[in-house]
C-alpha positions in Angstrom: 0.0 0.0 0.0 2.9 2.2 0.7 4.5 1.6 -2.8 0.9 2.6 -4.1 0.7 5.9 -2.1 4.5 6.9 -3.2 4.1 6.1 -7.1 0.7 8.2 -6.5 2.7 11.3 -4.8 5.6 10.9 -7.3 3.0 10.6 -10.5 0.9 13.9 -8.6 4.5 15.6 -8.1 5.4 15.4 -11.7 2.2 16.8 -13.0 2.4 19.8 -11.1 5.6 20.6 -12.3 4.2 19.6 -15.8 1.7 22.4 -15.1 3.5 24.8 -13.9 6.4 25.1 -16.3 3.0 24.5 -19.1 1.7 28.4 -17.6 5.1 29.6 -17.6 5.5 28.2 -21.6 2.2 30.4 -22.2 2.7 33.4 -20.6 6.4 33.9 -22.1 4.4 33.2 -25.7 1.7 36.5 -24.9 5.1 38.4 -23.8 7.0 37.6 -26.7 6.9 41.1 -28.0 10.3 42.4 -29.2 11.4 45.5 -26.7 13.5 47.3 -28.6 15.1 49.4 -25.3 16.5 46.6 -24.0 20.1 46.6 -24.7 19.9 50.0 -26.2 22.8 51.2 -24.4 25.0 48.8 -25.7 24.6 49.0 -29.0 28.0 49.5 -31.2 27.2 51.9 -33.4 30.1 51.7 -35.2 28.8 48.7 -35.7 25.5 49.9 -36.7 27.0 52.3 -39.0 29.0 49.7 -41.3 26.0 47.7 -41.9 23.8 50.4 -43.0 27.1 51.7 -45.2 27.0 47.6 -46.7 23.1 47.5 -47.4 23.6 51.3 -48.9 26.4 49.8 -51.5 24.4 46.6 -52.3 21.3 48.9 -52.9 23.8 50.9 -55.3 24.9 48.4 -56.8 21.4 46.6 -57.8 19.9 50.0 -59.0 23.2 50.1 -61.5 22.7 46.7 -62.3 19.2 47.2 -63.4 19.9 50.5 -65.0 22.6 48.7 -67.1 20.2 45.8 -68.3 17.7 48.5 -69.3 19.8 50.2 -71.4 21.7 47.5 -72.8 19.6 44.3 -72.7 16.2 44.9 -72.0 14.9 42.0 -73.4 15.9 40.1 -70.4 14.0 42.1 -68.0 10.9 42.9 -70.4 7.9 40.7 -71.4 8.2 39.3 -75.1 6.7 41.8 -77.5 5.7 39.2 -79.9 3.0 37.7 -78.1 1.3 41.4 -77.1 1.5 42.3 -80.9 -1.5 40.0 -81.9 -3.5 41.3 -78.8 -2.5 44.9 -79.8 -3.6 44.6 -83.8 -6.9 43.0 -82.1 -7.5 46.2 -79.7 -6.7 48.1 -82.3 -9.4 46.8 -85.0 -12.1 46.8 -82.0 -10.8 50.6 -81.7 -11.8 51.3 -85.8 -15.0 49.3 -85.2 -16.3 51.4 -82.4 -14.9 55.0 -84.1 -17.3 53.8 -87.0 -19.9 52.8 -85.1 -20.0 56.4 -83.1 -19.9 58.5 -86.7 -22.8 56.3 -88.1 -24.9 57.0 -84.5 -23.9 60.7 -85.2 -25.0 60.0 -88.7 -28.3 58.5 -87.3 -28.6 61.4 -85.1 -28.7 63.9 -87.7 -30.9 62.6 -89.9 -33.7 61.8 -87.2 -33.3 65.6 -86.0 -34.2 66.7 -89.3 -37.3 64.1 -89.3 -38.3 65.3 -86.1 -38.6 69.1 -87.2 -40.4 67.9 -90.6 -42.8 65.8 -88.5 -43.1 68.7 -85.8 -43.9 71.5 -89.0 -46.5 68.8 -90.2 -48.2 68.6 -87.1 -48.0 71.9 -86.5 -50.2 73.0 -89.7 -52.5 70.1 -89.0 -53.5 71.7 -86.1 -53.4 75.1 -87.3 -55.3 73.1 -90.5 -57.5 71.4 -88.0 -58.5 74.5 -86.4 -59.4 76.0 -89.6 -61.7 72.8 -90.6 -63.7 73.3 -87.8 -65.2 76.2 -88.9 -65.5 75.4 -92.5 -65.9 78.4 -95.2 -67.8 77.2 -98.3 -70.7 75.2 -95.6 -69.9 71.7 -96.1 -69.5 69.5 -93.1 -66.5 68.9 -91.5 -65.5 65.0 -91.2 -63.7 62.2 -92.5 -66.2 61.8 -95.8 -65.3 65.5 -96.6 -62.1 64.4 -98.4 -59.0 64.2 -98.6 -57.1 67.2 -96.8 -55.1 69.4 -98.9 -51.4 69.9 -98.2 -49.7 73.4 -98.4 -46.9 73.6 -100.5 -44.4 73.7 -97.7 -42.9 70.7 -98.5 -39.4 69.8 -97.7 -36.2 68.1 -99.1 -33.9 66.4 -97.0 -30.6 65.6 -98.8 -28.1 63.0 -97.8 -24.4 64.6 -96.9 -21.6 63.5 -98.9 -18.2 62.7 -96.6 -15.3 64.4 -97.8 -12.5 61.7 -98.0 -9.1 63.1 -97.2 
C-alpha cells in the first residue's frame, strides 16, 4: 500500500511541475513582444554604422545593375513583345470598329433631327389646318367623308451629306 501511495505522490509531483512550467510556456508566448530598449545602451554603433554603409552599397549596386540591363539588354528584363502584338492589332481593330460605329450613331442622329422638325412642322399645320376645318368656309361638313385634306406647298427636301474623304 505504501508503494501505491508513493508512485501516486511521485505521479501527482510530476504533473504539477508539468503544469506549472506549461503556464510559464504560455505566458512567455503573450510576452514575446520584441522590446527594442533593452540593450539600447550597448549597441556599437560603429557597428551599426557599417552595416547600413553595406546594405547602402548593395542597394547601389542593384539599382546600377538594373539600370545597365535597361539600357543594354532589356529583353531580359521585359515581357516578349511578340506575343502582345496580336493582342494589340486585335485592340486596335475593335478601336476602328467602335470609331465607326459612333460616326454612323452621329449620322443617325442627324438625320432623325431633321425628321423630327419635318414631322413637328406637319403637325404643326395640321393643327393650325385642323382649327381651320372646324369652322368650314364654303358650308360643307367637316368629317372624315369631306375628303382628302389638302397639303400646303411647304414641303421639304432632305438631302443625304456627302463625306469628304481626305
Amino acid at each position: 500500500m505504501t508503494f501505491k501511495l508513493g508512485s501516486l505522490l511521485l505521479v501527482l509531483a510530476v504533473l504539477m511541475v508539468l503544469v506549472t512550467a506549461q503556464r510559464r510556456r504560455q505566458n512567455t508566448r503573450t510576452n514575446d513582444e520584441w522590446n527594442y530598449r533593452d540593450g539600447a545602451d550597448r549597441v556599437n554603433m560603429r557597428g551599426v554604422a557599417n552595416l547600413t554603409q553595406v546594405l547602402d552599397d548593395w542597394r547601389f549596386d542593384i539599382l546600377n545593375q538594373m539600370k545597365g540591363l535597361l539600357q543594354n539588354d532589356h529583353q531580359t528584363l521585359l515581357p516578349d513583345y511578340s506575343r502582345i502584338q496580336p493582342l494589340s492589332e486585335a485592340l486596335d481593330d475593335l478601336f476602328k470598329e467602335f470609331n465607326a460605329l459612333k460616326e454612323r450613331l452621329g449620322e443617325l442622329t442627324e438625320k432623325f433631327t431633321t425628321i423630327e422638325s419635318f414631322i413637328d412642322e406637319v403637325k404643326a399645320s395640321r393643327a393650325n389646318t385642323g382649327g381651320q376645318a372646324s369652322a368650314p368656309s364654303s358650308g360643307a361638313a367637316a368629317g372624315p367623308a369631306s375628303g382628302p385634306i389638302q397639303r400646303q406647298g411647304g414641303r421639304r427636301v432632305i438631302r443625304k451629306k456627302t463625306a469628304q474623304s481626305t
